[in-house]
C-alpha positions in Angstrom: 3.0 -6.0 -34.2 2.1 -9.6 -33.5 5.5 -9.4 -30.8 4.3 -6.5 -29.4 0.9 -8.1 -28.4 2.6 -11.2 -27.5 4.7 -9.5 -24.7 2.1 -8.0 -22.8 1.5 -9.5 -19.6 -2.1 -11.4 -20.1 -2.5 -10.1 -16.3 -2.2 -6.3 -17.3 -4.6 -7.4 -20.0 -7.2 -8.6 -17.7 -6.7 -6.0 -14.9 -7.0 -3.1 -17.3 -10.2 -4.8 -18.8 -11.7 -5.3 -15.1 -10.9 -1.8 -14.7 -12.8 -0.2 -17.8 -15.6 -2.7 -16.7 -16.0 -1.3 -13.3 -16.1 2.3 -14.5 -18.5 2.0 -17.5 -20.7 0.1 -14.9 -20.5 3.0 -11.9 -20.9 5.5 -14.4 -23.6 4.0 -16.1 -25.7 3.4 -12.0 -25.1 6.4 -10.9 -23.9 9.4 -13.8 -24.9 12.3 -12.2 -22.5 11.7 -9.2 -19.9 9.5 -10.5 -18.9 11.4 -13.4 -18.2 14.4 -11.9 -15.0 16.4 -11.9 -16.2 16.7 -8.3 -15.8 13.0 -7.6 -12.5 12.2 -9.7 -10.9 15.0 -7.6 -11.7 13.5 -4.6 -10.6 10.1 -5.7 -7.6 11.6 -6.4 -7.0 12.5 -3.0 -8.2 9.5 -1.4 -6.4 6.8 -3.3 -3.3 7.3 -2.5 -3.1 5.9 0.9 -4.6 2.5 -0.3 -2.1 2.5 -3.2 0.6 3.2 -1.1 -0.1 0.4 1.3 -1.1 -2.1 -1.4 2.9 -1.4 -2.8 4.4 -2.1 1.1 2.3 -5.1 1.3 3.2 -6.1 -2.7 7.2 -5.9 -1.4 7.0 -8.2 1.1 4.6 -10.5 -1.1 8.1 -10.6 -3.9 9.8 -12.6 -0.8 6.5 -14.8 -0.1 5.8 -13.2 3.1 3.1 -10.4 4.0 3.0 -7.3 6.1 -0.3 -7.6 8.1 0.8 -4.4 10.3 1.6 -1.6 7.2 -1.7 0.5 8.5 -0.9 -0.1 12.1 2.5 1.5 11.2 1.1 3.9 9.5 -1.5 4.8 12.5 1.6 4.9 14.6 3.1 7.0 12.6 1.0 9.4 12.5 0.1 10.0 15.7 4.1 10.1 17.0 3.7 13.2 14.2 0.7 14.4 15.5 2.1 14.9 19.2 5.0 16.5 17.3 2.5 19.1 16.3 0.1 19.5 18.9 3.0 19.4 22.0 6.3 20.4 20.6 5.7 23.6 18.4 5.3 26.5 20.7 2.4 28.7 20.4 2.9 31.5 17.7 5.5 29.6 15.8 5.3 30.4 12.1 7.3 31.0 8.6 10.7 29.6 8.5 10.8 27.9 12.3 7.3 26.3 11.5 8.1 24.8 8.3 11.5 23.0 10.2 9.4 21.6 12.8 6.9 20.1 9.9 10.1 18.8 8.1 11.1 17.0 11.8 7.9 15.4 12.4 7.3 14.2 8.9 11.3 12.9 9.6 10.3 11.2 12.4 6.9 10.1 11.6 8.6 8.2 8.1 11.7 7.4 10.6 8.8 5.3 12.8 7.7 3.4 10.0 11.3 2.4 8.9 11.9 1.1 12.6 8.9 -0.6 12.4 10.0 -2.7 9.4 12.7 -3.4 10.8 11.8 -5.1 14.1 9.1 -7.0 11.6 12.2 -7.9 9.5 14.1 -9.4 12.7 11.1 -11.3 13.5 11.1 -12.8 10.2 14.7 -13.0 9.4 16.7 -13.5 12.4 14.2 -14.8 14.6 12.5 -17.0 12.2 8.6 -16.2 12.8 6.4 -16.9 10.6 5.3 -13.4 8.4 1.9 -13.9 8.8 2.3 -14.7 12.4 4.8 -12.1 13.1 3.8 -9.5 11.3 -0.1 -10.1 13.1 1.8 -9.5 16.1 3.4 -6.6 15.6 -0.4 -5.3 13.8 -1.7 -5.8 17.7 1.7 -4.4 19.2 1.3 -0.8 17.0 -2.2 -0.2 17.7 -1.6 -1.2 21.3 0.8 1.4 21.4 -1.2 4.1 19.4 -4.1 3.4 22.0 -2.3 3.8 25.0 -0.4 7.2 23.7 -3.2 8.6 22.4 -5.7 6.9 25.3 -8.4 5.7 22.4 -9.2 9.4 21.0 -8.3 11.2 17.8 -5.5 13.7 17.9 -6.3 16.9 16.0 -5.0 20.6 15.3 -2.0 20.7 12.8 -0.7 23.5 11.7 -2.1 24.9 8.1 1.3 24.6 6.1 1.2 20.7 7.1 -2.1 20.2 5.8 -1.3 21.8 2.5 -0.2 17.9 1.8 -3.0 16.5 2.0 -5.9 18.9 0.6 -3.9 21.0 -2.1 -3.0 20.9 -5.8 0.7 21.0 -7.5 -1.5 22.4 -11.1 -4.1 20.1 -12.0 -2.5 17.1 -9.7 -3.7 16.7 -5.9 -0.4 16.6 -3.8 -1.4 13.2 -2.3 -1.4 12.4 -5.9 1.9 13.8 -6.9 3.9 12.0 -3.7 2.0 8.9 -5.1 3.7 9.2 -8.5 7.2 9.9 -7.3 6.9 7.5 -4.7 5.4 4.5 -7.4 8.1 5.9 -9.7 10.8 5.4 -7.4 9.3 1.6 -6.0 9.7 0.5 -9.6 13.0 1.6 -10.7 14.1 -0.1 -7.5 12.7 -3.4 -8.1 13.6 -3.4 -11.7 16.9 -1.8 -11.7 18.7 -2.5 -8.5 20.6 -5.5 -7.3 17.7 -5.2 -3.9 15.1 -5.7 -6.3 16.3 -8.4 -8.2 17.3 -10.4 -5.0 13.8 -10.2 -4.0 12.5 -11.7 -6.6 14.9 -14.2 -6.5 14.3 -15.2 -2.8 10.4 -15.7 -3.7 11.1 -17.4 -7.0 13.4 -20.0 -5.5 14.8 -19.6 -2.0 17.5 -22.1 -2.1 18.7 -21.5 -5.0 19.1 -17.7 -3.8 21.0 -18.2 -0.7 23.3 -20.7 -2.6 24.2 -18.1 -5.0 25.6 -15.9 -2.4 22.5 -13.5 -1.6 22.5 -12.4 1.9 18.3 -13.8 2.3 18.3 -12.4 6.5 19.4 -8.9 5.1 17.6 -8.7 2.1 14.7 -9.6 4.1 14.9 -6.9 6.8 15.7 -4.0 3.7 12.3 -5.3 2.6 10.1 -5.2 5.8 11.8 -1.5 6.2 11.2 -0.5 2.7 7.5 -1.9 3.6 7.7 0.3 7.1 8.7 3.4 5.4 6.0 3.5 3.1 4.0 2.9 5.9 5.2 6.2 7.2 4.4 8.0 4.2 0.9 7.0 3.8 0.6 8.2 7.9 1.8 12.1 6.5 -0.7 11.6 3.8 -4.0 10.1 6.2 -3.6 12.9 9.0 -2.7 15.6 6.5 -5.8 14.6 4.6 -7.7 14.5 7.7 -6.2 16.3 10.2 -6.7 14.0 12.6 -4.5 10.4 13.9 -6.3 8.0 15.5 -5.2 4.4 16.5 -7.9 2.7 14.1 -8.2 4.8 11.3 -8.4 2.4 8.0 -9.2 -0.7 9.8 -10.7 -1.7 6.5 -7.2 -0.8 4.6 -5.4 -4.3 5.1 -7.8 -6.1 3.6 -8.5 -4.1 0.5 -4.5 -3.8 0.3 -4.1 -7.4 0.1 -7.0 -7.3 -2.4 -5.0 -4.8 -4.6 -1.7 -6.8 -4.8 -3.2 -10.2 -5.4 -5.4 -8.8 -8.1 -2.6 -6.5 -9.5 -0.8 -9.6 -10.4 1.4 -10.4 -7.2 1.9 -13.9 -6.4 1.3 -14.8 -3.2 4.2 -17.5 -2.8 6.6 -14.4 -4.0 8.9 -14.3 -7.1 6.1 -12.4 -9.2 4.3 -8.9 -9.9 4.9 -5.5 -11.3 4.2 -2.1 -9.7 2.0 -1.2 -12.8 -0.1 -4.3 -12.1 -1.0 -2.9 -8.2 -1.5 0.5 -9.7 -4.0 -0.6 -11.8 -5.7 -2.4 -9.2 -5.7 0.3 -7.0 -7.4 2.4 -9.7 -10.3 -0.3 -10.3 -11.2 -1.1 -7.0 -11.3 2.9 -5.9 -14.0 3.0 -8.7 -15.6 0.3 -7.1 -15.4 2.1 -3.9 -16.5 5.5 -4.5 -19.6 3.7 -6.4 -20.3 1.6 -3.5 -20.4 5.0 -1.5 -22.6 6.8 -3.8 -24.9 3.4 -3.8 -24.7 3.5 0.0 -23.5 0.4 0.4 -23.7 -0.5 4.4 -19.6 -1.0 5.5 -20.5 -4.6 6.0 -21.8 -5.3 2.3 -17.9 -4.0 1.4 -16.5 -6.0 3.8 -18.4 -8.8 2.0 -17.7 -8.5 -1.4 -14.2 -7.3 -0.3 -13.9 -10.7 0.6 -15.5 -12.9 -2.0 -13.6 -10.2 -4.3 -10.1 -11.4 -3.4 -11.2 -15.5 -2.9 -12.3 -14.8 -6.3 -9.7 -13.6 -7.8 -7.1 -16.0 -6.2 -9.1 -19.0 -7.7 -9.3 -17.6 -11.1 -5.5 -17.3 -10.3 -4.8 -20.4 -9.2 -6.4 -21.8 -12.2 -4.8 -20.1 -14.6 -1.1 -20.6 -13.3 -2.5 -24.4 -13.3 -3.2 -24.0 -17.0 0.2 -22.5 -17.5 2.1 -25.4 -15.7 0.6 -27.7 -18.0 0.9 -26.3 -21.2 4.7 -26.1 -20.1 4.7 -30.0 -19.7 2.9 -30.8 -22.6 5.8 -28.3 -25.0 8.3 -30.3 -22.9 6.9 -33.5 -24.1 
């Protein structure tokens, strides 16, 4: 039994403490609103996205980059989907012919977000820009593009059987929900399991060492930045399903909170660390402490704000406690 404790990740410990600690306080502010059935069903459905982006961004973190531009993909995403819906499917169309158009856009809309990653991963890989820098870029170059197409308004009108995904139920689960599972499920077996996953650790643990043990860094990179884009294109199925709307700036706020997720799930920064559980976690403790921030009516600046001093926070405590670590290593080694 002692083993068993031992093994467990100190970080999951923390995380999962952070978490009850943010409930038992939102419940305890406001319980008439917070614990409702009402309000954990519609957490369900809003989470999701964030999770979803927090995962993209927690890939390309393995490798010790970032992907600043996940919800610009996703915004571009959805909107090349939304004109799919709104101009290509002629008026009348339903059954059989309407669900193959849904399954095209949604194929192209998830196809957008894979190209995306990969002109991010040439950037990065072949070109040699900085991720931060390059990745900023592209952030500008998507919306830019999602502006122009869509001319700065919301695109809106999908047909019913498309927004099934993003307002119904599969039993007791919300569908955004469900695709959230699969999709978390499938992220995890990858990076455990698969020779892809394990390279990316390796490149953020010790580049070097990695490309002198034969991995193919450039490549490995670009598969990442893709994975990242495609998950970008999923989240853009859930937000204008969800919504049934795409605009060019919808979850502005997302990038930051996403980073928040991964860094406090666990993820190290420099690469080479963090588990899939850890960001799920995270996800789930700071949607508490969004919902209750909505309920509070927080002003969108006072998030912003403790958004920020949230994840400075948390990278400090971080820092310190992988200093500890370093040293206790020495002083065995001694």
């Amino acid at each position: 039994m002692k083993n068993w404790f031992k093994n467990i990740d100190s970080n999951l410990i923390r995380l999962l403490f952070i978490t009850v600690i943010v409930f038992a306080i939102m419940a305890a502010l406001v319980p008439s609103k917070f614990l409702t059935m009402r309000n954990i069903e519609s957490m369900s459905f809003q989470f999701p996205e964030l999770g979803l982006l927090s995962i993209a961004i927690m890939i390309t973190m393995l490798t010790g980059g970032i992907d600043l531009s996940v919800v610009g993909i996703a915004n571009l995403s959805g909107i090349f989907m939304a004109l799919i819906f709104t101009k290509a499917i002629p008026q009348g169309t339903s059954g059989f012919p309407m669900f193959l158009y849904i399954i095209v856009g949604i194929i192209i809309g998830v196809s957008t977000g894979a190209f995306a990653g990969y002109l991010n991963g040439l950037l990065i890989a072949k070109v040699g820009i900085t991720p931060i820098l390059a990745t900023l870029g592209t952030m500008q170059l998507f919306t830019g593009i999602a502006v122009v197409i869509t001319k700065g308004f919301a695109i809106s009108g999908f047909p019913e059987a498309f927004l099934i995904i993003g307002n119904s139920k599969i039993l007791f689960v919300s569908f955004p929900l469900f695709i959230f599972i699969l999709t978390t499920a499938g992220i995890s077996i990858l990076l455990s399991k698969t020779s892809l996953g394990i390279n990316l650790y390796l490149i953020g643990t010790n580049e070097k060492a990695a490309v002198f043990s034969g991995i193919r860094k450039a490549r490995v990179l670009i598969k990442s930045y893709m994975l990242s884009g495609i998950l970008g294109g999923i989240t853009g199925v859930i937000m204008i399903a969800r919504t049934n709307s795409a605009k060019a700036d919808y979850g502005s706020s997302y990038v930051l909170q996403a980073i928040l997720v991964s860094v406090l799930g666990g993820v190290n920064p420099a690469g080479g660390f963090g588990k899939v559980i850890g960001v799920v976690i995270a996800v789930l403790a700071l949607q508490f402490l969004s919902s209750g921030f909505s309920m509070l009516r927080f002003s969108n600046f006072a998030k912003e704000f403790i958004w920020g001093a949230f994840l400075l926070f948390i990278m400090v405590l971080n820092f310190i406690q992988n200093r500890r670590a370093a040293k206790n290593i020495v002083k065995k080694e001694d």
